[in-house]
C-alpha atoms as an extended CHARMM CRD file, in Angstrom:
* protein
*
       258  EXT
         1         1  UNK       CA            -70.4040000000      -32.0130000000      -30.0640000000  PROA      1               0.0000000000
         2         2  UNK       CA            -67.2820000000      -29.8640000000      -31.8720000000  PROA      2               0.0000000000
         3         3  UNK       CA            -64.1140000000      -30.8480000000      -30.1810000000  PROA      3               0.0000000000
         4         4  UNK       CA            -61.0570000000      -29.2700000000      -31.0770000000  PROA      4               0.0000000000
         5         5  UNK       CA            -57.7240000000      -31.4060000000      -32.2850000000  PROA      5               0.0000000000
         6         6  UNK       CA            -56.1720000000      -31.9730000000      -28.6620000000  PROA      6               0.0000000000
         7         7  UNK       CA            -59.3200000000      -33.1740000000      -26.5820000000  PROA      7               0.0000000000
         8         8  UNK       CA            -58.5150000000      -34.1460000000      -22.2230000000  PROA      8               0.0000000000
         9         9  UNK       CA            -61.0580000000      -36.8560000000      -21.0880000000  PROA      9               0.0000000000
        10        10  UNK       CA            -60.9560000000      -36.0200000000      -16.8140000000  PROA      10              0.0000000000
        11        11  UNK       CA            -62.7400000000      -38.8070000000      -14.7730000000  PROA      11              0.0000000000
        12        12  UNK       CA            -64.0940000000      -37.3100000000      -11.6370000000  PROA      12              0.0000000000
        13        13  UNK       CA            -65.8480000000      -39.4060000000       -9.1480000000  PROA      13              0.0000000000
        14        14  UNK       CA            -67.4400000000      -37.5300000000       -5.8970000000  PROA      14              0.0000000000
        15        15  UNK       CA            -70.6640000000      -38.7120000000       -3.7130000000  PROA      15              0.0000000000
        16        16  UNK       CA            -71.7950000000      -35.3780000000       -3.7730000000  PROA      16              0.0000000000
        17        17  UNK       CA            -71.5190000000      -34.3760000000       -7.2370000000  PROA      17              0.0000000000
        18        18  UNK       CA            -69.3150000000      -31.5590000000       -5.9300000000  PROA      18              0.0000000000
        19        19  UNK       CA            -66.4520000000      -31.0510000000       -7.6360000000  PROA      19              0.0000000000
        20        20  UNK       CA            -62.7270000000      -29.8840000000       -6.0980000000  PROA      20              0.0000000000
        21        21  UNK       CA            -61.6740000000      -26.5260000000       -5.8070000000  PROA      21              0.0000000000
        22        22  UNK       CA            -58.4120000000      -28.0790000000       -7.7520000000  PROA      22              0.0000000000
        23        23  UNK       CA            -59.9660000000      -29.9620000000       -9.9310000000  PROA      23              0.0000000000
        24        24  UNK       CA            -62.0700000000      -27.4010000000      -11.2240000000  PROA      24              0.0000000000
        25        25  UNK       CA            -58.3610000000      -25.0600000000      -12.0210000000  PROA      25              0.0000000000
        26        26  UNK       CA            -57.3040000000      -28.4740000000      -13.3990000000  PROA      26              0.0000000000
        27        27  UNK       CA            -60.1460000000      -28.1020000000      -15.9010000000  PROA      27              0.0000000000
        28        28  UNK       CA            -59.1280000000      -24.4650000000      -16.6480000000  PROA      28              0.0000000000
        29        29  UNK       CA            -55.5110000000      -24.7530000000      -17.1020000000  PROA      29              0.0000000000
        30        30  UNK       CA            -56.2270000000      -27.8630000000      -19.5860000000  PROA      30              0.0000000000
        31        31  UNK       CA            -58.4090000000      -25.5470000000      -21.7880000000  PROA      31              0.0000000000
        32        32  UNK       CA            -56.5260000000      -22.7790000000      -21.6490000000  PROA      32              0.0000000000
        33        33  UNK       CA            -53.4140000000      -25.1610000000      -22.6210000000  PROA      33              0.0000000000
        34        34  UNK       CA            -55.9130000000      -25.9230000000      -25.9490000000  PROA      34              0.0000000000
        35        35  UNK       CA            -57.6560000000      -28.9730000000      -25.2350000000  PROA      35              0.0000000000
        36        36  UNK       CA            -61.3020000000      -29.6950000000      -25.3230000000  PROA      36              0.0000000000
        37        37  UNK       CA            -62.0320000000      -30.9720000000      -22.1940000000  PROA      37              0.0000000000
        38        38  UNK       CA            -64.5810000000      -33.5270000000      -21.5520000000  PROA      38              0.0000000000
        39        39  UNK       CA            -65.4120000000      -34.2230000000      -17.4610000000  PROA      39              0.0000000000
        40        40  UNK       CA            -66.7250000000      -38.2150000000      -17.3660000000  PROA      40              0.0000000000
        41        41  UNK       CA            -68.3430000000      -38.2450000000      -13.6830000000  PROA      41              0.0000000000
        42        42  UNK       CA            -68.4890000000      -41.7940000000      -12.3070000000  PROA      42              0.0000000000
        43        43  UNK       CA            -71.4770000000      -42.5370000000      -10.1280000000  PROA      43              0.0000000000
        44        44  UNK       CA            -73.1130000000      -39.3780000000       -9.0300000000  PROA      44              0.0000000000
        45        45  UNK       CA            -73.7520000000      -36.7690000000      -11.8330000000  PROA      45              0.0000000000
        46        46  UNK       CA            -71.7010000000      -33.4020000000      -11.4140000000  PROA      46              0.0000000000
        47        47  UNK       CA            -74.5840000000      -30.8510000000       -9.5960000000  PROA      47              0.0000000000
        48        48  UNK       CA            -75.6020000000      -28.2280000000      -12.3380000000  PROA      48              0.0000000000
        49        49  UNK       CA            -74.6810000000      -25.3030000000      -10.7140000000  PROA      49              0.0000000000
        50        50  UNK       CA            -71.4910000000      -26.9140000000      -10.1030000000  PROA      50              0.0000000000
        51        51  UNK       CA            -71.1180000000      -28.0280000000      -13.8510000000  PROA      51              0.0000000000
        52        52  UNK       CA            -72.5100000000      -24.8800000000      -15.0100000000  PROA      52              0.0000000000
        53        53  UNK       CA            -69.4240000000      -23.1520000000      -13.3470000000  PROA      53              0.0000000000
        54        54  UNK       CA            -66.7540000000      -25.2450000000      -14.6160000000  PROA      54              0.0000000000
        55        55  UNK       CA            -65.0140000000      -22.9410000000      -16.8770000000  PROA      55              0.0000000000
        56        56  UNK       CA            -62.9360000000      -24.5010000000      -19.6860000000  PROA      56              0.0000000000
        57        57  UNK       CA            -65.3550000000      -27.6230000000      -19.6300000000  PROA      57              0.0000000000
        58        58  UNK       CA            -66.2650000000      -28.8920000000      -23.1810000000  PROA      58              0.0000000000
        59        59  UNK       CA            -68.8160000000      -31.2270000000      -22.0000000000  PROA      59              0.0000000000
        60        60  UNK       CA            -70.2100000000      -33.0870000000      -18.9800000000  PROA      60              0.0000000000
        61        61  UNK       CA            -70.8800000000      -36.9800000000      -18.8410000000  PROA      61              0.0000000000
        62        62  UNK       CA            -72.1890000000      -39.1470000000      -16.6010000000  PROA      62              0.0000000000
        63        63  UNK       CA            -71.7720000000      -42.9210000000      -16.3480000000  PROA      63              0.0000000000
        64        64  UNK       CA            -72.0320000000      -45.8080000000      -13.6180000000  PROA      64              0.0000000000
        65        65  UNK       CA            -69.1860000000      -45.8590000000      -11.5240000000  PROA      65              0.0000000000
        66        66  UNK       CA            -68.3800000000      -49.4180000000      -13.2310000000  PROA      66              0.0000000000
        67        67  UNK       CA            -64.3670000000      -49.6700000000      -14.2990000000  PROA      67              0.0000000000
        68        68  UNK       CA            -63.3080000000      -47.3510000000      -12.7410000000  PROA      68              0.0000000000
        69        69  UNK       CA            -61.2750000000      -44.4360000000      -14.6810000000  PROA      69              0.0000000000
        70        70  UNK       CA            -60.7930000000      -46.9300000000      -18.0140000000  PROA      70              0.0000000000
        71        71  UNK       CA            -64.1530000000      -47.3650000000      -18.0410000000  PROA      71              0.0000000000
        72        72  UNK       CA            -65.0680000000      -44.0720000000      -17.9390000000  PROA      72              0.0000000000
        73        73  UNK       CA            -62.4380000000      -43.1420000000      -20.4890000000  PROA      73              0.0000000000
        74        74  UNK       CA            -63.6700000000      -45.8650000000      -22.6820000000  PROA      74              0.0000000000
        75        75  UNK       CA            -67.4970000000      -44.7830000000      -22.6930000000  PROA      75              0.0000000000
        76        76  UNK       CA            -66.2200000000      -41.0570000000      -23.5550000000  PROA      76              0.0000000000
        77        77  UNK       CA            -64.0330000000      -42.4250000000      -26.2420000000  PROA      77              0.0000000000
        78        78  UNK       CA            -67.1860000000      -44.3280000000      -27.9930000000  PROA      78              0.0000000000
        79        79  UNK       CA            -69.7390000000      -42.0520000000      -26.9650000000  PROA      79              0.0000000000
        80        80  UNK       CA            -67.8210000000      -39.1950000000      -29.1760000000  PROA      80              0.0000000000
        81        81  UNK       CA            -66.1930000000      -41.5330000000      -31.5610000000  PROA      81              0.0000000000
        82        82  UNK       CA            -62.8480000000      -40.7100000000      -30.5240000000  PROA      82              0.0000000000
        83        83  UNK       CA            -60.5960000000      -40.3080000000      -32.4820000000  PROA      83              0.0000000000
        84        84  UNK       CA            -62.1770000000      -38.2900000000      -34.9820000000  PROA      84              0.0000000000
        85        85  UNK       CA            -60.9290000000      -37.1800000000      -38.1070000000  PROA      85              0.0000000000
        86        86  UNK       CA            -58.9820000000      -33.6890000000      -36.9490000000  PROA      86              0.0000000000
        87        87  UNK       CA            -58.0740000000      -35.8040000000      -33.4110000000  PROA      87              0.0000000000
        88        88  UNK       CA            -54.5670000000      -34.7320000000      -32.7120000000  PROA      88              0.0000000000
        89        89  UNK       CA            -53.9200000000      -35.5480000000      -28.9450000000  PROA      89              0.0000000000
        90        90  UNK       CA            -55.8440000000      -37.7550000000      -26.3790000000  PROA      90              0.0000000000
        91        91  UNK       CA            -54.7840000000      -37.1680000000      -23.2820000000  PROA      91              0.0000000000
        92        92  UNK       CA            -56.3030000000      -39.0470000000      -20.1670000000  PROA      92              0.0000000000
        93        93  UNK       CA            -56.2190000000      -37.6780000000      -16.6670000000  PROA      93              0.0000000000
        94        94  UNK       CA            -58.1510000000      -38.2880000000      -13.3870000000  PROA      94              0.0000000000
        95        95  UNK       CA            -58.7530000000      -36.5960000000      -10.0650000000  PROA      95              0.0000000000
        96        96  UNK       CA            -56.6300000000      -38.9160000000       -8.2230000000  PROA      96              0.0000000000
        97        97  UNK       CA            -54.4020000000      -36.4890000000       -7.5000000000  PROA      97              0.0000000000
        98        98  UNK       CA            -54.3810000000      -32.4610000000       -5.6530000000  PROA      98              0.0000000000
        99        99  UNK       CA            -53.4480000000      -29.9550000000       -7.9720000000  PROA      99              0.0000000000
       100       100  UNK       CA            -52.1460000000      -28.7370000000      -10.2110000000  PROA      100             0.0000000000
       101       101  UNK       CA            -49.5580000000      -27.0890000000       -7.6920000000  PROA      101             0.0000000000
       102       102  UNK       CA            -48.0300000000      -25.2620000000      -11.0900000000  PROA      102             0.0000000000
       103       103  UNK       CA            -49.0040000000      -24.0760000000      -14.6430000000  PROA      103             0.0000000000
       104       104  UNK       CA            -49.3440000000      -27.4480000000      -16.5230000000  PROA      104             0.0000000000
       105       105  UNK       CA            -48.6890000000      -25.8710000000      -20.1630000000  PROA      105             0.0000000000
       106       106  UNK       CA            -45.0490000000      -25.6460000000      -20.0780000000  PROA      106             0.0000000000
       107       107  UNK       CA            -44.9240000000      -29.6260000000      -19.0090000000  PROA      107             0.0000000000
       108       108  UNK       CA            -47.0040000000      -30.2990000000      -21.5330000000  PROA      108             0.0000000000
       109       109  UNK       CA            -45.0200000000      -28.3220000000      -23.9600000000  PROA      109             0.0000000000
       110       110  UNK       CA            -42.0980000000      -30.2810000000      -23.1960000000  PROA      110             0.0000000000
       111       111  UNK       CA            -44.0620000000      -34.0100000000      -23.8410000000  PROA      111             0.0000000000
       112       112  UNK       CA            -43.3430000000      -33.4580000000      -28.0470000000  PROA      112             0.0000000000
       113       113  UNK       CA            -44.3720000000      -36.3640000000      -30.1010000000  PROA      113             0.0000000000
       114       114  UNK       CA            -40.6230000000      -36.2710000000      -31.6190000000  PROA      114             0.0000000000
       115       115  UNK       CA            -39.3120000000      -37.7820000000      -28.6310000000  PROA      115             0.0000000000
       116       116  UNK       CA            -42.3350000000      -40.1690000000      -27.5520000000  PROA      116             0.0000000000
       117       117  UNK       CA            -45.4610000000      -41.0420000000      -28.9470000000  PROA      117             0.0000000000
       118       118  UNK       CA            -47.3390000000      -41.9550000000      -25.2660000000  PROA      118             0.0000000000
       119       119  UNK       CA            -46.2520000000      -39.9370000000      -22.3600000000  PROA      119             0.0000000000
       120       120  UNK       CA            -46.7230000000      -40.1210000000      -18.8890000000  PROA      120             0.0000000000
       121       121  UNK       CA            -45.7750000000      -38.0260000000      -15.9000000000  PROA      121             0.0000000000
       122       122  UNK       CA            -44.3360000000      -40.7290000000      -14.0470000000  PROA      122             0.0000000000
       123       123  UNK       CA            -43.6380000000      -44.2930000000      -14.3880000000  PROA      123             0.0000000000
       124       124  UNK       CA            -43.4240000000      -47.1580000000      -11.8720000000  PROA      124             0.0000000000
       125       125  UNK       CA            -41.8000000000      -50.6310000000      -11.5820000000  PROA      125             0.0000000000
       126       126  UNK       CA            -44.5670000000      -51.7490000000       -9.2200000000  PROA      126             0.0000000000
       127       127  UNK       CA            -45.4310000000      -55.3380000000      -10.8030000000  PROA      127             0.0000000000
       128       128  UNK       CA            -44.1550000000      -54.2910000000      -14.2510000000  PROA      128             0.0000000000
       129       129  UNK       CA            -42.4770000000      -51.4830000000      -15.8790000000  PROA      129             0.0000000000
       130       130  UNK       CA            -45.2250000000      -48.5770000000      -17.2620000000  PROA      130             0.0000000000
       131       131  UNK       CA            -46.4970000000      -45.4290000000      -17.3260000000  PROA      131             0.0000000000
       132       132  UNK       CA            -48.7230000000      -44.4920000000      -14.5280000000  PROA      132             0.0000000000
       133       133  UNK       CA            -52.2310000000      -43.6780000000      -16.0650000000  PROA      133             0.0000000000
       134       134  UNK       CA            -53.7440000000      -41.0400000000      -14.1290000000  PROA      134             0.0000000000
       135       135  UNK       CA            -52.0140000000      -38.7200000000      -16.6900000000  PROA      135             0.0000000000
       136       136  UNK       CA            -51.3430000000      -40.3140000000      -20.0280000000  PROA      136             0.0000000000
       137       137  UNK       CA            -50.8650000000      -38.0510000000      -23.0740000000  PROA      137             0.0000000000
       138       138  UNK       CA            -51.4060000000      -40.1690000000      -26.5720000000  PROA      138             0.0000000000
       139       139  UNK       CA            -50.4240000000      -38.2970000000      -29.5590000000  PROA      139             0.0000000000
       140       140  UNK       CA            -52.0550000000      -38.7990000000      -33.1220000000  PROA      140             0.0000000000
       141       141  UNK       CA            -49.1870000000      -41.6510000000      -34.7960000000  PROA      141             0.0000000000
       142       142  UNK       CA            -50.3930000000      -44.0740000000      -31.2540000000  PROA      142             0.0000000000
       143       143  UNK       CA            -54.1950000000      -42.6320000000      -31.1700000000  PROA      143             0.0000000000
       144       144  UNK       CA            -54.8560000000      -43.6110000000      -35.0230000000  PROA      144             0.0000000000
       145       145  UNK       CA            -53.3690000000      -47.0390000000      -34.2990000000  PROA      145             0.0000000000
       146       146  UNK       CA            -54.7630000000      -50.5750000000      -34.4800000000  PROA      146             0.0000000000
       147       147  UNK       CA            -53.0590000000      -51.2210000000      -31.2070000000  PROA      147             0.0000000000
       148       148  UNK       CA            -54.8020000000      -48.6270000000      -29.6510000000  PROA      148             0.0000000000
       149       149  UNK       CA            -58.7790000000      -49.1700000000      -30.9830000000  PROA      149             0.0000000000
       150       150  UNK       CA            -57.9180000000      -52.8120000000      -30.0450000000  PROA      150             0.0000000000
       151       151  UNK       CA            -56.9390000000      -52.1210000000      -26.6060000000  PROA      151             0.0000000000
       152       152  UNK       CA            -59.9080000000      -50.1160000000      -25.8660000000  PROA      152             0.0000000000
       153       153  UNK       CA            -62.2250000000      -52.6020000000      -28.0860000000  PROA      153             0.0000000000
       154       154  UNK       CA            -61.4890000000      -55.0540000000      -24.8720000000  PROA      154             0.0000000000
       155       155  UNK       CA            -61.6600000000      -53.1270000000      -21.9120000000  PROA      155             0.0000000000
       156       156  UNK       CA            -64.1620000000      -54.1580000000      -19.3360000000  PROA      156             0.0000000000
       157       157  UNK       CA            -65.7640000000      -53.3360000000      -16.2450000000  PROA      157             0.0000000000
       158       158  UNK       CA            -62.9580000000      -55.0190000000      -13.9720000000  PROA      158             0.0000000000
       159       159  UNK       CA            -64.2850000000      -55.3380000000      -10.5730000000  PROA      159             0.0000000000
       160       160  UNK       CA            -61.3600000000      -53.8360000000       -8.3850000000  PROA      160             0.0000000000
       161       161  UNK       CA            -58.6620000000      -51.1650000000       -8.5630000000  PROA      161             0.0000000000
       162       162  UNK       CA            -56.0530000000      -54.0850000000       -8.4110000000  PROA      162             0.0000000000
       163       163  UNK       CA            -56.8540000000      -55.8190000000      -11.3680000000  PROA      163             0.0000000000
       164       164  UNK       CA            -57.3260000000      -53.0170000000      -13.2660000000  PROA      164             0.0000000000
       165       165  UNK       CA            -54.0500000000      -51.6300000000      -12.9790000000  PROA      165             0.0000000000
       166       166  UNK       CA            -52.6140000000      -55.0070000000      -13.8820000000  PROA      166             0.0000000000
       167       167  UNK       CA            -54.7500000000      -55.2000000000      -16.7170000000  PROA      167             0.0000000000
       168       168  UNK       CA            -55.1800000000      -52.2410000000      -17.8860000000  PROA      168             0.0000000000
       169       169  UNK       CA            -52.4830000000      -49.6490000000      -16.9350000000  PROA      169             0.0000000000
       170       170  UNK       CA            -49.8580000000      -52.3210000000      -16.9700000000  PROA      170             0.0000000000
       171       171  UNK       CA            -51.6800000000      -53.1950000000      -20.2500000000  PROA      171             0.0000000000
       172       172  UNK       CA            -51.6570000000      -50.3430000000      -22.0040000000  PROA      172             0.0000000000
       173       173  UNK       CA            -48.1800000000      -49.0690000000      -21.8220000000  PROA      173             0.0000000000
       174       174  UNK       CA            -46.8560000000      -52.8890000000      -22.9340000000  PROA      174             0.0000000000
       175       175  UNK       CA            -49.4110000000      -53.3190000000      -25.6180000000  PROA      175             0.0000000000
       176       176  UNK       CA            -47.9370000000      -49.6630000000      -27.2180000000  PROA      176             0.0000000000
       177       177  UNK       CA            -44.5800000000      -50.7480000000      -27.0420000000  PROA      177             0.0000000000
       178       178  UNK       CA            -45.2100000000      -53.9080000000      -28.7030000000  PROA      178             0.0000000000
       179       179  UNK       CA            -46.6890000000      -51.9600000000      -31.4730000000  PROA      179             0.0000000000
       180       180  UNK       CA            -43.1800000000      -50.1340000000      -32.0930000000  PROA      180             0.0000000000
       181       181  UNK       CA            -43.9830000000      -46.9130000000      -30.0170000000  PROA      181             0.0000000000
       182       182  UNK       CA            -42.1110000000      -45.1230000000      -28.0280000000  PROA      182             0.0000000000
       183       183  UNK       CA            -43.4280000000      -44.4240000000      -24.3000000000  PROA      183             0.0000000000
       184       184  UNK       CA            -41.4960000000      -41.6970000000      -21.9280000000  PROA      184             0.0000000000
       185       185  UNK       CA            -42.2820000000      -40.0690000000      -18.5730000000  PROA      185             0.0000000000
       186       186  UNK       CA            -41.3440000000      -36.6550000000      -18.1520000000  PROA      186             0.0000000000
       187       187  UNK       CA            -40.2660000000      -37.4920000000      -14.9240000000  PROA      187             0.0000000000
       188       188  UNK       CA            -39.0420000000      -40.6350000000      -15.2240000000  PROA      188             0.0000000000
       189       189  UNK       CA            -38.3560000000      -43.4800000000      -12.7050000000  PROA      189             0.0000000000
       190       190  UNK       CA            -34.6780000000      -43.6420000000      -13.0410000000  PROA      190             0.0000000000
       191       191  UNK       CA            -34.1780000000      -40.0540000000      -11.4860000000  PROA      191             0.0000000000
       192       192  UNK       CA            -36.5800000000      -40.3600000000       -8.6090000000  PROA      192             0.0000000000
       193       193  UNK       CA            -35.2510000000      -43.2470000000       -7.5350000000  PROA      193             0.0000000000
       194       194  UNK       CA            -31.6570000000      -44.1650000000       -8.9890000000  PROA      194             0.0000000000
       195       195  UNK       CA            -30.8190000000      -47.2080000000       -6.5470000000  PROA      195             0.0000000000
       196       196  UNK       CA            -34.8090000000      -48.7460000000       -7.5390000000  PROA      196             0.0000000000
       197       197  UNK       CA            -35.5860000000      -48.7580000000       -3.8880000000  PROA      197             0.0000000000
       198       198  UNK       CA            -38.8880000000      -46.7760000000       -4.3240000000  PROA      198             0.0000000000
       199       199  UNK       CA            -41.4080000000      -49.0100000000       -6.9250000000  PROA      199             0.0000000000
       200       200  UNK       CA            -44.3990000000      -46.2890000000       -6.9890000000  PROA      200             0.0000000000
       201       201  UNK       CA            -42.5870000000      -42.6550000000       -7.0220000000  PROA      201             0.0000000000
       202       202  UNK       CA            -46.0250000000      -40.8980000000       -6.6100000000  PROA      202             0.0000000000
       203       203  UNK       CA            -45.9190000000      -42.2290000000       -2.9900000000  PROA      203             0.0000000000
       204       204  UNK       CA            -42.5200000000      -43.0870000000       -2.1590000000  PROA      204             0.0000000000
       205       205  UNK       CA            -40.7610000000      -40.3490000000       -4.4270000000  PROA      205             0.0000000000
       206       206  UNK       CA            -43.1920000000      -37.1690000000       -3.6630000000  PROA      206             0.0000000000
       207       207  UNK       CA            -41.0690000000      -34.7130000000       -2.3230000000  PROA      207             0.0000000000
       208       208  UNK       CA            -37.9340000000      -35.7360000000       -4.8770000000  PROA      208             0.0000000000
       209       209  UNK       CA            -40.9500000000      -34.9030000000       -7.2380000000  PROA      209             0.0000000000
       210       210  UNK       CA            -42.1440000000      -31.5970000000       -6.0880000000  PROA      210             0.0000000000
       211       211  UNK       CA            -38.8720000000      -30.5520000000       -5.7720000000  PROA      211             0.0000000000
       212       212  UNK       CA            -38.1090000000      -31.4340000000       -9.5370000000  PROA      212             0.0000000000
       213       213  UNK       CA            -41.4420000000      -29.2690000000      -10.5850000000  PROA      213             0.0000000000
       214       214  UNK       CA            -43.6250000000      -32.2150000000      -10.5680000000  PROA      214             0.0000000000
       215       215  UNK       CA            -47.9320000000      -30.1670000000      -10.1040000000  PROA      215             0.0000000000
       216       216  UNK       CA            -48.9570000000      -33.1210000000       -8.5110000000  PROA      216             0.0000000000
       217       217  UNK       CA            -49.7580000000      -34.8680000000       -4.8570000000  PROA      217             0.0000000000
       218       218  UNK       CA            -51.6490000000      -37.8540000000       -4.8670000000  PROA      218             0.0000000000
       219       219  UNK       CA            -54.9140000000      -37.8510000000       -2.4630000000  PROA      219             0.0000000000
       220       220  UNK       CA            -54.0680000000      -41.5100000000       -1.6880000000  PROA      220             0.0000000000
       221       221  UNK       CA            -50.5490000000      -40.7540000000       -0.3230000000  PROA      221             0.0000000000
       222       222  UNK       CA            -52.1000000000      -37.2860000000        1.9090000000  PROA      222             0.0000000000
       223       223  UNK       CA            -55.4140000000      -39.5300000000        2.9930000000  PROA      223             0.0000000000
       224       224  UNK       CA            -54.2520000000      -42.8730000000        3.5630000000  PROA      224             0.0000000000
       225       225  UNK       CA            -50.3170000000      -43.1340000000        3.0490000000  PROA      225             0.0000000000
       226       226  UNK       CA            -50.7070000000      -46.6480000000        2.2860000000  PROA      226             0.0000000000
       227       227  UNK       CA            -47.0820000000      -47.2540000000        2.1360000000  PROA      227             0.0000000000
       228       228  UNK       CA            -46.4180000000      -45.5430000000        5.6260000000  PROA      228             0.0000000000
       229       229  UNK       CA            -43.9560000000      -43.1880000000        4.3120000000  PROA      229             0.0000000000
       230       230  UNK       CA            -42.3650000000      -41.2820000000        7.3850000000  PROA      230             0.0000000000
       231       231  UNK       CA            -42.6400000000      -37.3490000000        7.0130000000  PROA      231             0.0000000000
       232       232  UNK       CA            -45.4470000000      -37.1020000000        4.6000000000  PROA      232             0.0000000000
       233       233  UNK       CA            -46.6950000000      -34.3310000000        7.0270000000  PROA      233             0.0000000000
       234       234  UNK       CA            -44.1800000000      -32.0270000000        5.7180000000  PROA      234             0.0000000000
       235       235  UNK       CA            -45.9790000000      -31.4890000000        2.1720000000  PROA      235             0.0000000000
       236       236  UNK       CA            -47.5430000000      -28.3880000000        3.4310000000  PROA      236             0.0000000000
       237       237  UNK       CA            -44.0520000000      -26.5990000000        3.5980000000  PROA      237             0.0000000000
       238       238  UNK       CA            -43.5340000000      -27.7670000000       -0.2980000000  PROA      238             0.0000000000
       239       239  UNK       CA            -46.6040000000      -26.4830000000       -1.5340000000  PROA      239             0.0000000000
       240       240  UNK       CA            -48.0860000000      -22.6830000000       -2.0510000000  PROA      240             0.0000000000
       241       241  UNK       CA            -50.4900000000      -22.0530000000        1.0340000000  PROA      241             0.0000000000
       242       242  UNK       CA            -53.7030000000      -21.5780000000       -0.8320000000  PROA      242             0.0000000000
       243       243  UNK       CA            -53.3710000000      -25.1170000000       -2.0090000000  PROA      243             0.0000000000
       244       244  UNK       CA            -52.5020000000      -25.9610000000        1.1960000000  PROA      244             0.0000000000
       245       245  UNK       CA            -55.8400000000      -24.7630000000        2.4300000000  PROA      245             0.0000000000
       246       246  UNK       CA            -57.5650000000      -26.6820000000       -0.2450000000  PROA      246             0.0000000000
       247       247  UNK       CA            -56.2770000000      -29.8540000000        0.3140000000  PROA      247             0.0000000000
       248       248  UNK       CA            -56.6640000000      -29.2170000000        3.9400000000  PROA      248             0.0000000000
       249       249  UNK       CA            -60.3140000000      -28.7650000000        3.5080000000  PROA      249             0.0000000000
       250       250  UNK       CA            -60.7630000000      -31.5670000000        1.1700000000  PROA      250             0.0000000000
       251       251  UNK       CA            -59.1040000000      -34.2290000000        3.2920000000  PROA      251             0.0000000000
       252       252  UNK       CA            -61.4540000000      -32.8850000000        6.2820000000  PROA      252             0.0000000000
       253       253  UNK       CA            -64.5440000000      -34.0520000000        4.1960000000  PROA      253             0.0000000000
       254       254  UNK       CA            -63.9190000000      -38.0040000000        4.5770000000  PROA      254             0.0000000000
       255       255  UNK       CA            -62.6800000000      -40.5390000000        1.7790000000  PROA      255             0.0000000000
       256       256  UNK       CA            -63.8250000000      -40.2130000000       -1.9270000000  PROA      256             0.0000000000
       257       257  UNK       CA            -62.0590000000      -42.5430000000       -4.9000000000  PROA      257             0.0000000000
       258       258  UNK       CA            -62.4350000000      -42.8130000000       -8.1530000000  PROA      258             0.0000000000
């Protein structure tokens, strides 16, 4: 399989095999931003016609639904012996989230490895300071690293969400700082929440988000609202209407997770 230098790993997960009307412009906007983008389903294997139609889409892979999205980014990452030898950028995503709501190459442009080596979108102060992982972008210095193969040598099959965000996305952004790298978020905790009063900004934070140019809504906050943030509602006055429709549709279909 020829990737290119800057290569996206997505983890998808749907019952169906269907894939998102958002997550499939997701896809495109990744490619067309340069990166070879490889779609890990969990569970149910991505219907052909469907796959067949994902334009920008490097390659397909399907996997037990076992770890969750670090599993699935951790089979990808052995299966094509990541990184290789002209690996640049890894950058790990999910469909966690609706969107994107905006053109994601200009944020990317502005996540340069001379100010950070691991970058998130946001960060969180939920049970520890880190990046949040559904969008993590690794460049090469952190990628090449024996902090990174050894991180990924020992990830397992955790058998909840909650444990693997203490393990594993708490995890990761400590073990890269210990090594000496830098980690950032482009939009960082500090200014979505200056008096700390809001640990998870991609619940409690959303519309300070949006408004700052964040692409992003996460499904969990629209589907469940976990938190019971008051005014959630009001997203669909933040966001262009044709998303709006999507994300209408998609939250009319019943609960899917990763």
């Amino acid at each position: 399989m020829t990737l290119g230098p800057d290569v996206a790993l997505l983890c998808h997960w749907d019952p169906s095999g269907a894939v998102r009307p958002d997550t499939a412009r997701y896809i495109r906007e990744l490619a067309e931003a340069g990166f070879s983008v490889v779609v890990v389903s969990n569970g149910t294997p991505i219907r052909p016609a469907v796959a067949a139609s994902l334009t920008g889409a490097a390659l397909c892979l399907t996997r037990w639904n076992v770890g969750i999205d670090f599993g699935a980014w951790r089979m990808a990452m052995r299966k094509l012996s990541l990184p290789r030898a002209n690996t640049k950028r890894i950058l790990l995503v999910n469909d966690s989230v609706y969107g994107p709501l905006m053109p994601l190459a200009p944020l990317l442009a502005r996540m340069a490895p001379d100010t950070a080596d691991l970058w998130g979108l946001t960060d969180s102060t939920e049970r520890s300071p880190h990046l949040q992982s559904y969008f993590l972008l690794a460049h090469e210095p952190v990628v090449r690293s024996p902090a990174w193969r050894s991180f990924w040598r020992w990830v397992l099959p955790l058998p909840c969400k909650r444990w693997t965000v203490g393990r594993y996305e708490i995890g990761l952004s400590r073990r890269v700082r210990q090594a000496g790298f830098r980690t950032r978020a482009l939009f960082p905790y500090e200014a979505i929440s200056p008096d700390g009063s809001i640990r998870n900004p991609t619940l409690g934070g959303w519309r300070t988000l949006l408004e700052a140019g964040y692409p992003f809504l996460k499904r969990e906050l629209l589907r469940d609202n976990p938190t019971g943030i008051a005014g959630v509602g009001a997203w669909r006055n933040l966001v262009p209407a044709a998303y709006a429709h999507e994300i209408d549709a998609d939250l009319g279909r019943g609960r899917t997770e990763i």
